[in-house]
Structures are given as structure tokens and as C-alpha cells.
Residue, then its C-alpha position, 0 to 999 in steps of 0.5 A: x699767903x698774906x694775899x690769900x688770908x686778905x681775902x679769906x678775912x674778908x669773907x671769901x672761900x674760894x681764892x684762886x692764882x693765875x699765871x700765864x706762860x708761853x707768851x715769850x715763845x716762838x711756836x706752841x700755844x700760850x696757856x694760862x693756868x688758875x688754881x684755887x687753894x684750899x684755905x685749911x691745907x697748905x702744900x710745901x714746896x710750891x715755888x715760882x715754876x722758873x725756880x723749879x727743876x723738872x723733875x720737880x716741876x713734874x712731882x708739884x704739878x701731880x700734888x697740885x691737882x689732888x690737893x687744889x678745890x679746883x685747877x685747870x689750864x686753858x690754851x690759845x693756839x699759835x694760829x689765835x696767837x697769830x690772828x688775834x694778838x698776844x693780849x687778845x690770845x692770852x685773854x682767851x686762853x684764860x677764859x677757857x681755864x676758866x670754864x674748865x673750872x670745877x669750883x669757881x673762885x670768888x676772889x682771884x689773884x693773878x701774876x703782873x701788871x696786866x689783867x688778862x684774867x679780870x682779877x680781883x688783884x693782880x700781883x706783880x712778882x706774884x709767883x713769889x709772893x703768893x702760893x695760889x699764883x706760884x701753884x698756878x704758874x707750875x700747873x701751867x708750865x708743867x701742862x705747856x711743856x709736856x705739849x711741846x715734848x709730845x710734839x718735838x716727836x712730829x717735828x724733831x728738828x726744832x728741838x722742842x723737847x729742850x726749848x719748848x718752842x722759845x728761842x735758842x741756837x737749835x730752834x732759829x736754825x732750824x727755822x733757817x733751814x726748814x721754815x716754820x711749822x704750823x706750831x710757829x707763830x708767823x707773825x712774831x717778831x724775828x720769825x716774820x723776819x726770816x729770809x725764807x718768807x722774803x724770798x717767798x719759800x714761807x711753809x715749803x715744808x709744811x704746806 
């Protein structure tokens, strides 16, 4: 909370965390989620999402919602990602957590090098070192993969219940055999390489 506690001495109310995830994937959205903590209650158990198991995930990411001033996560699609670029859609993806917030914060961290988000400060490592990020980082992934599980029942071939759209021996074989899914982002570096769009067969399935 160190970084938190900076900011409150310094006369800020509303701090919040946020994080990114999804940036690595093939197909599904990239969703950036901000949480702003409460100064006077502390949550237990919020680590960085990746150190988590689902089921915790799942349980951290119902706390987090009830016991934030104010959460939210916002998306850009596999289409945005693919017309605009990753750094442009993360870009958008957190304008739009932003707006769906109900408490603004006044002071913002965020996880990286990179400020996608127009932080106060960013922290690299920060889903370790700050509860408002590690928050953050569970909402977001939490919300991202229950996406991904609804949409593995419309296209079960790629197996996006266990990958969540990222790489994985299931995933690449798929898109081997059936090509890519309006989920997918086409441009990304492997899929656009795929032999099916060089033999021109890119979307037969999903035309």
C-alpha cells in the first residue's frame, strides 16, 4: 500500500489501480480494469491475478466489486485491436473502463512502463506491489475470461474455455483447420501468417 498511502498524505481521496490483460492473446478483446480502493478498509487476499487460481480469482473478483469506491472494466474488440493496433486499442479499452466509473479517482496508478491509461504513476511490477493494481489486474481478468468461456460454446473448436484465446497446441490447430473466427485478430503476428489465408481460404468457415 505504500504507493497508495504516497498519494493519500499528499491530500488524494480517491486512488485508483489498473491493469491491463489480453494483450498477448490471439482472439477475444484486450480489457483494461481500474479499481479505486477505499482508504479505511483493506481487502486480504488480493494478489497479482497470474499468482491466483480460478476459483480464487472468481471469489476476489465478487469482493473486489463490493468492497471498491468504484470498479469497472472497459474492452476493445479483436476487429479495434486489428484496425487500430494494440496500443491505440488498449488505449480505448481503458478510456471506456474510465467512463463506466462511478467515483473518478484523482490520483491513478497503473501497471508497466507504458501509460496507456494517463497515470499519475505507472508501476512496473505493479500487480505485486500495489493493491489498487493487483485489484485491478483480478477484475479485469476475471471479467476477460468469463467472455472468452461464454464464447467457447459458439465456436468449441478453439478451445477458448481452457485458453482464453491465447496460444496453445488446441488453439493453433484449430486455426490450421478451420481458420479464424471473427474473435481472432488477423493481423497478429503467426495468425496472419497462417497457410490458409495464403492460399486465400482466410474466413471459409466464418464468412
Amino acid at each position: 500500500m505504500s504507493h497508495e498511502r504516497e498519494f493519500w498524505d499528499l491530500g488524494f481521496s480517491a486512488v485508483g489501480g489498473a491493469d491491463e490483460v489480453g494483450r498477448g492473446a490471439w482472439a477475444g478483446p484486450v480489457s483494461v480494469g481500474i479499481v479505486v480502493v477505499p482508504k479505511e478498509h483493506r481487502l486480504r487476499g488480493v494478489r497479482d491475478s497470474k499468482l491466483l487460481s480460478v476459483q480464487r480469482r472468481e471469489a476476489l473478483a465478487t469482493k473486489i466489486t463490493q468492497w471498491a469506491l468504484s470498479s469497472a472494466v472497459g474492452n476493445a474488440s479483436a476487429a479495434e485491436c486489428d484496425r487500430l493496433g494494440m496500443s491505440a486499442a488498449q488505449e480505448l479499452a481503458a478510456s471506456r473502463a474510465i467512463d463506466r466509473l462511478q467515483v473518478a479517482p484523482d490520483a491513478l496508478l497503473a501497471d508497466g512502463k507504458w501509460n496507456f491509461i494517463g497515470a499519475d504513476r505507472m508501476v512496473v511490477g505493479g500487480d505485486r506491489k500495489s493493491l489498487a493494481i493487483a485489484a485491478a489486474s483480478v477484475l479485469a481478468k476475471v471479467t476477460r475470461d468469463r467472455q472468452m468461456v461464454l464464447l467457447a460454446q459458439q465456436y468449441p473448436w478453439y478451445e477458448f474455455e481452457r485458453n482464453k484465446g491465447y496460444p496453445s497446441p488446441a488453439h493453433k490447430g484449430a486455426l490450421h483447420v478451420y481458420g479464424p473466427t471473427p474473435l481472432h485478430r488477423t493481423t497478429w503476428s503467426w495468425v496472419d501468417q497462417l497457410p490458409f489465408q495464403l492460399s486465400g481460404r482466410q474466413g471459409r468457415l466464418f464468412s
